[in-house]
C-alpha positions as CSV (number, residue, x, y, z in Angstrom):
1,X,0.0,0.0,0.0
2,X,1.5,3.2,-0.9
3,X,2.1,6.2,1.7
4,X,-0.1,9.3,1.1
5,X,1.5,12.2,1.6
6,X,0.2,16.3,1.7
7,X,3.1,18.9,1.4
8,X,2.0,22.5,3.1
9,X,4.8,24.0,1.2
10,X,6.6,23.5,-1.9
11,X,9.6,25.4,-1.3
12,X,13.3,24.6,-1.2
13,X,12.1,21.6,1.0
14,X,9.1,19.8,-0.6
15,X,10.8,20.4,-3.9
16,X,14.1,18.6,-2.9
17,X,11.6,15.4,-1.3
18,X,9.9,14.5,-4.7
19,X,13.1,15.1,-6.4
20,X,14.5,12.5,-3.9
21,X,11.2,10.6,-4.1
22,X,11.1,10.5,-8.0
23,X,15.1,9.5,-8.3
24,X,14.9,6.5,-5.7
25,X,11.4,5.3,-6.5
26,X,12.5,1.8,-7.7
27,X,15.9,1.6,-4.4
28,X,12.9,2.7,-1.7
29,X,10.6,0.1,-3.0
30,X,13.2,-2.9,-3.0
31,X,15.0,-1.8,0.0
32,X,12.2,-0.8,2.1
33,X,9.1,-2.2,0.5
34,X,8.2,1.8,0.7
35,X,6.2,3.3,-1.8
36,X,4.6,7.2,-1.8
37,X,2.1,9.1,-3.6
38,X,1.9,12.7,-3.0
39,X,-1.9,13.4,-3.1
40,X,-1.9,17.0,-2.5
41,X,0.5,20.3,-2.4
42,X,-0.4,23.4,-0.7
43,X,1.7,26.4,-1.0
44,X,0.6,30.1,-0.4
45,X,2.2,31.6,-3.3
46,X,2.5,28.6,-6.0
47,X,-1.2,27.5,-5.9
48,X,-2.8,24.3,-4.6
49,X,-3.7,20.8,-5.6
50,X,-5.3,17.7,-4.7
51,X,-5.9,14.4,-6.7
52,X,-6.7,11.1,-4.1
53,X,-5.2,9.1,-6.7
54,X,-1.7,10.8,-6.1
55,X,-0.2,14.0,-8.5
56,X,2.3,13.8,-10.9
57,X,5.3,15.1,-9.0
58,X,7.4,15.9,-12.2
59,X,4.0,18.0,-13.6
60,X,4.6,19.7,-10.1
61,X,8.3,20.2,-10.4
62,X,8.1,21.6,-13.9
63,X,5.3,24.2,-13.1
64,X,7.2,25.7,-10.3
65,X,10.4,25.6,-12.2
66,X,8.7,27.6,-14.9
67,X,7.1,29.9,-12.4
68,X,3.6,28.7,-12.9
69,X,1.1,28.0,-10.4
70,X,-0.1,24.9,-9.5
71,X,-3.7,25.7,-10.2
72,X,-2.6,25.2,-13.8
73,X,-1.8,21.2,-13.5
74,X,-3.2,19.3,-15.6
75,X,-4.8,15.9,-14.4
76,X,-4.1,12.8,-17.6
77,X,-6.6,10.6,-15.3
78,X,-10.2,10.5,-17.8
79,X,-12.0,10.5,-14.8
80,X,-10.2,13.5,-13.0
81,X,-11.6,14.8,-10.0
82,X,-8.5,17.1,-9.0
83,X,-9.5,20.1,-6.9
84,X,-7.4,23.2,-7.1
85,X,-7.1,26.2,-4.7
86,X,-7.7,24.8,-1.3
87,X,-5.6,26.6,2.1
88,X,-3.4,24.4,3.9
89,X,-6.2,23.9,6.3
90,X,-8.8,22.4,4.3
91,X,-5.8,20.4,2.4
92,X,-4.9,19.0,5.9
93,X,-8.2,18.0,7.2
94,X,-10.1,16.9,3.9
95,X,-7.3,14.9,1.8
96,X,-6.9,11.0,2.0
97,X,-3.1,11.8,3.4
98,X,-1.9,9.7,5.4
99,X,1.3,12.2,6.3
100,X,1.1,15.7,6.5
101,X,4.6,17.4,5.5
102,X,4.7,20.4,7.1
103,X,6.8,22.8,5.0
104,X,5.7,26.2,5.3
105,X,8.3,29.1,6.4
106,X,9.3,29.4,9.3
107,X,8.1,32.0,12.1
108,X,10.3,31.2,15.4
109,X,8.6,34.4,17.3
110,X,4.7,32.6,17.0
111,X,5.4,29.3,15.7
112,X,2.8,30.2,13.3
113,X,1.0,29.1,10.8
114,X,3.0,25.8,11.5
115,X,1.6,25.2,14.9
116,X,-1.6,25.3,14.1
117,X,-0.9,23.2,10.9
118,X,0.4,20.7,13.1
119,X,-2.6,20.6,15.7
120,X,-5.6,19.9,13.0
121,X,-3.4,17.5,11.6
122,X,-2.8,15.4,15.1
123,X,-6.8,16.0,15.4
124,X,-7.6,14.3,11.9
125,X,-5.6,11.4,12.9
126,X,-2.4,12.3,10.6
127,X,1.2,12.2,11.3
128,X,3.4,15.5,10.9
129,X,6.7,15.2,9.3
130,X,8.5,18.6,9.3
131,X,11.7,20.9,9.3
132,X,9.9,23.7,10.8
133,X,11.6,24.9,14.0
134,X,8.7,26.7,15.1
135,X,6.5,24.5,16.3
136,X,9.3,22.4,17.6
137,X,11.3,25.5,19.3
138,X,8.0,26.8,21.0
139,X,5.2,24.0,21.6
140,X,7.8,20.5,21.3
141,X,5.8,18.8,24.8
142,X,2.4,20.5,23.6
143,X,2.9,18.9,20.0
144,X,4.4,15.3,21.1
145,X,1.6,15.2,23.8
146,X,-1.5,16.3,21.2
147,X,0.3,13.3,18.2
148,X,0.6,10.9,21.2
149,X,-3.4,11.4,22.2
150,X,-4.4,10.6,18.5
151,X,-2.2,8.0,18.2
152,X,0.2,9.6,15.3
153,X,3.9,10.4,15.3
154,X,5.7,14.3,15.3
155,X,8.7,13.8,14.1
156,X,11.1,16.9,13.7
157,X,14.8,15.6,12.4
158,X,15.4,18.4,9.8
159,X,15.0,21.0,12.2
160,X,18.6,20.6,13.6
161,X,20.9,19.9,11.3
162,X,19.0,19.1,7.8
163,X,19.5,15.6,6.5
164,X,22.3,15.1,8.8
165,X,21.3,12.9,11.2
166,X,21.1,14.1,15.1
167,X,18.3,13.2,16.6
168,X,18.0,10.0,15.5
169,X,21.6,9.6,16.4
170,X,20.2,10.4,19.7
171,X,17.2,7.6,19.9
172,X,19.6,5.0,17.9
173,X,23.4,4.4,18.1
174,X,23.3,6.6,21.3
175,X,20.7,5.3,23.3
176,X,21.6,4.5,26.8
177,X,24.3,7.1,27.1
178,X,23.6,10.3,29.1
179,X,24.2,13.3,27.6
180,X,25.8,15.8,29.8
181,X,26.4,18.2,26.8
182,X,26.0,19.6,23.5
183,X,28.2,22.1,21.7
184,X,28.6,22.5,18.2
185,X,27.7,24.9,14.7
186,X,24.8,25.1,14.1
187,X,24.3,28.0,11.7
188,X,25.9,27.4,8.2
189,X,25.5,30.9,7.0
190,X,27.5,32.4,9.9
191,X,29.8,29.7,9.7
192,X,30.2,30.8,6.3
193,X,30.4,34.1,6.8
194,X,33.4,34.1,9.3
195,X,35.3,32.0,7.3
196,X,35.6,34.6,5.1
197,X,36.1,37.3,7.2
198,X,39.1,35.3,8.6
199,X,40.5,35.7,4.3
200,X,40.4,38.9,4.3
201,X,36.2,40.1,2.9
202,X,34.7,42.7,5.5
203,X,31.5,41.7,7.2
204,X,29.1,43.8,4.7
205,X,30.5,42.5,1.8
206,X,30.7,38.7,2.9
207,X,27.2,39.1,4.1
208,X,25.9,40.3,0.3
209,X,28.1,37.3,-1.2
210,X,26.2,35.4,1.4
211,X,23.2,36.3,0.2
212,X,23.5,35.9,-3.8
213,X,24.9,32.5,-2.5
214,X,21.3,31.9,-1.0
215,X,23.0,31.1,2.3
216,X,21.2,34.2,4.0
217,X,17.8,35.8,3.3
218,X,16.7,39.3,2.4
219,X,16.5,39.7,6.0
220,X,19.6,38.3,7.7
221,X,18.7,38.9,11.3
222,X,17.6,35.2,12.2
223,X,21.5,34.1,11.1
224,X,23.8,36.7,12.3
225,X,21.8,37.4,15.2
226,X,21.8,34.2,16.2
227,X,18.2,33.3,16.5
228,X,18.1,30.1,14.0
229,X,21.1,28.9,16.1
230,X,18.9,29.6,19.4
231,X,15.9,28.1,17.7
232,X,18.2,25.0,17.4
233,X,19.8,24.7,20.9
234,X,15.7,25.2,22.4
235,X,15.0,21.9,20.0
236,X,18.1,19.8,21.1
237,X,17.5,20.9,24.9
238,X,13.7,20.0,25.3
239,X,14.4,16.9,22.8
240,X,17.1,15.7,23.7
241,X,17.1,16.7,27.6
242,X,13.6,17.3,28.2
243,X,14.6,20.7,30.0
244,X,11.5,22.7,28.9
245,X,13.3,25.7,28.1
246,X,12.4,29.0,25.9
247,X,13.9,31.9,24.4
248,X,14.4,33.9,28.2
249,X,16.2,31.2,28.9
250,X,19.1,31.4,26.1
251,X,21.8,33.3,26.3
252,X,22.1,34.9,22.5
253,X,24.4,37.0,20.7
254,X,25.2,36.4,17.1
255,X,28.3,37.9,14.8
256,X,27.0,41.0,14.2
257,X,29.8,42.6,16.8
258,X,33.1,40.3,15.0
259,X,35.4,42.6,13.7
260,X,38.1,42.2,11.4
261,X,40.8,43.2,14.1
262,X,39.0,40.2,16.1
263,X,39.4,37.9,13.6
264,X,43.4,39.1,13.0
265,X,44.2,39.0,16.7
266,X,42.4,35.6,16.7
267,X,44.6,34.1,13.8
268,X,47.8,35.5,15.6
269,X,46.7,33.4,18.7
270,X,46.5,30.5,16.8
271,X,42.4,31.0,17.6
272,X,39.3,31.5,15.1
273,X,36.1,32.7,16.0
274,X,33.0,30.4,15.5
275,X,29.2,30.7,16.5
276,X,28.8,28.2,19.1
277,X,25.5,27.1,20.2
278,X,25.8,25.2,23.6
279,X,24.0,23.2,26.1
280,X,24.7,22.5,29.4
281,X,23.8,20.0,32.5
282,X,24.2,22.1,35.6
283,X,23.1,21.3,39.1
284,X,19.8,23.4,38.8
285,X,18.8,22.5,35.2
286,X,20.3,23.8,32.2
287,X,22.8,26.2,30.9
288,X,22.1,27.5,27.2
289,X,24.0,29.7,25.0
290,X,24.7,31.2,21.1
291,X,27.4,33.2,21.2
292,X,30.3,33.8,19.4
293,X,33.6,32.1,20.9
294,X,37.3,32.4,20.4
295,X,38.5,28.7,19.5
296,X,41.5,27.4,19.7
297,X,43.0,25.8,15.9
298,X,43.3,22.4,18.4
299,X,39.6,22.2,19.1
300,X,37.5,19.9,16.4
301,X,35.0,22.6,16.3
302,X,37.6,25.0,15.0
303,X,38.5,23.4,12.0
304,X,34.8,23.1,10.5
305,X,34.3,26.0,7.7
306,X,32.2,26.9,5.0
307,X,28.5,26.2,5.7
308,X,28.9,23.2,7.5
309,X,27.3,22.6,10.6
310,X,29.1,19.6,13.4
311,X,27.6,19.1,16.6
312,X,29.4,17.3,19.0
313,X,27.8,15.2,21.7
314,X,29.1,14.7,25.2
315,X,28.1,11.3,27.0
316,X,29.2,9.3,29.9
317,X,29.4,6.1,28.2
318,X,31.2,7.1,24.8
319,X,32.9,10.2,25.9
320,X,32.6,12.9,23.1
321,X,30.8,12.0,19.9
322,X,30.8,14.5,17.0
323,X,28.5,14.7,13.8
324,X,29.5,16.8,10.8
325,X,27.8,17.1,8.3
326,X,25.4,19.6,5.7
327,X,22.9,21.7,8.0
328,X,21.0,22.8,4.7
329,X,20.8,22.2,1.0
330,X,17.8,21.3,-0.9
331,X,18.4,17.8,-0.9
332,X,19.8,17.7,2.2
333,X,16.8,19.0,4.1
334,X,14.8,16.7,1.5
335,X,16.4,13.6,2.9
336,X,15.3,14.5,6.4
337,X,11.7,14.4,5.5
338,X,12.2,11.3,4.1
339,X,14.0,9.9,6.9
340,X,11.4,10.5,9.0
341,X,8.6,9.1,6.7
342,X,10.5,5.9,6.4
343,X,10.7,6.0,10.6
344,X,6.5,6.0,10.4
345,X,6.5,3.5,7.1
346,X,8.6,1.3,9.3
347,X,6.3,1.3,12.3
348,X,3.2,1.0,10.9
């Protein structure tokens, strides 16, 4: 029986999944005996579209890539009964999904319109699958407690470190270790961003190149001020360490402040400066930070540039363990959607 899946959101994201899902159709069904039929898209600025007998992804693909809107697909089926036009919400709780990918952009102030994406969709009886660090930053117990109640699954892997795999590193190879700390990059555009800084660019003109890159948005704030990064260290904390922390209660500075004479007086200390997001057992709960730091070339964490993220995990039983690895990328992110719909294929 094949897995019916809604995207809300056919960005950078949903794009990359059917990409993955279209170029490993035949591997997924051999391998895993997994097969997928996306049955709707929803996206506020590239239209919407339903068929119950599954879409034709590459119809999809091709639209957007043209800059068309999905109310413009074109159903082969002689007895179509495609609808067009419907809001995420009516997508959600009227489609014959099974899975609803939640892949709208992200708002880490509210948490919104994910949040309440994710609630009708635990209240129909669907599973979430999403890389919005929203509703995972700001409502993580709320939204495992309300999927748990109906009996579904939330799972949030791409909302760390994109297809790189942390949290299930932390429910798989690592179960049974406790893990005293976490400390790692977790920003790839700022990791970026002082890299070249530490060539020679100045911070204005490393953050445009940034930009055209499509590392940083219009509006760089959530990077270099190190909100993304604090989004991150909120997920891994209440995940990971079930500290039921928010915002107030992370320290957070971002780059902004790095200057060049910083970076020179770094490089003649045999030092570089990195964004470090960190999280810490104390003896009355939990220490968080983002904030730059002043690394030594000898640390591991010091040696990671460009826009790669590493995350290093610190446990009783293994000592330290460190992932590195892409923390975005279209098919990067892509994979962690699927990794988590194979998790629910698996289980069911």
């Amino acid at each position: 029986m094949k897995t019916k899946i809604a995207l809300i959101g056919f960005g950078t994201v949903g794009q990359g999944l059917c990409e993955i899902l279209l170029s490993k159709e035949d591997y997924l069904k051999s391998k895993y005996g997994f097969e997928a039929s996306i049955v709707a898209i929803s996206d506020v600025l590239k239209g919407a579209v339903y068929c119950k007998e599954g879409l034709d992804i590459q119809q999809c693909l091709d639209l957007v890539k043209d800059a068309k809107n999905l109310d413009e697909y074109k159903c082969d089926g002689t007895n179509c009964n495609c609808e067009k036009g419907w809001d995420a919400i009516r997508t959600i709780k009227e489609t014959n999904a099974d899975i609803i990918c939640e892949l709208a952009y992200t708002d880490v102030k509210t948490g919104e319109p994910a949040i309440t994406h994710c609630k009708t969709a635990f209240e129909n009886g669907k599973h979430v699958v999403t890389s919005n660090k929203g509703p995972a930053a700001l409502k993580y117990s709320e939204m495992q407690n309300l999927a748990e109640k109906n009996n579904v699954k939330f799972l949030i892997e791409g909302t760390v470190m994109s297809g790189s795999p942390v949290l299930n590193l932390v429910n798989g190879p690592l179960a049974g270790c406790e893990i005293t700390a976490i400390k790692g990059i977790l920003n790839g555009t700022t990791n970026y961003m002082l890299s070249e800084m530490e060539k020679g660019m100045t911070y204005d003109n490393v953050l445009k190149k940034a930009q055209e890159l499509g590392y940083a948005e219009a509006d760089p704030t959530g990077d270099v001020e190190g909100f993304d990064a604090m989004a991150k260290v909120i997920i891994l904390s209440n995940v990971v360490m079930n500290a039921g922390i928010n915002a107030t209660d992370v320290d957070r500075q971002g780059i902004t402040n790095i200057t060049p004479e910083m970076i020179s007086d770094a490089k003649k200390e045999n030092s570089r400066w990195k964004l470090i997001g960190s999280i810490e057992k104390v003896k009355d709960g939990i220490k968080a930070s983002v904030k730059p730091e002043k690394l030594p070339l000898t640390h591991p964490l010091a040696n990671i540039m460009g826009a790669t993220n590493a995350l290093t995990f610190i446990t009783d039983l293994l000592g330290d363990v460190t992932i590195i690895g892409a923390g975005a990328g279209k098919i990067e992110t892509g994979y962690s959607i699927l990794t988590d719909i194979l998790e629910i294929h698996r289980k069911q």
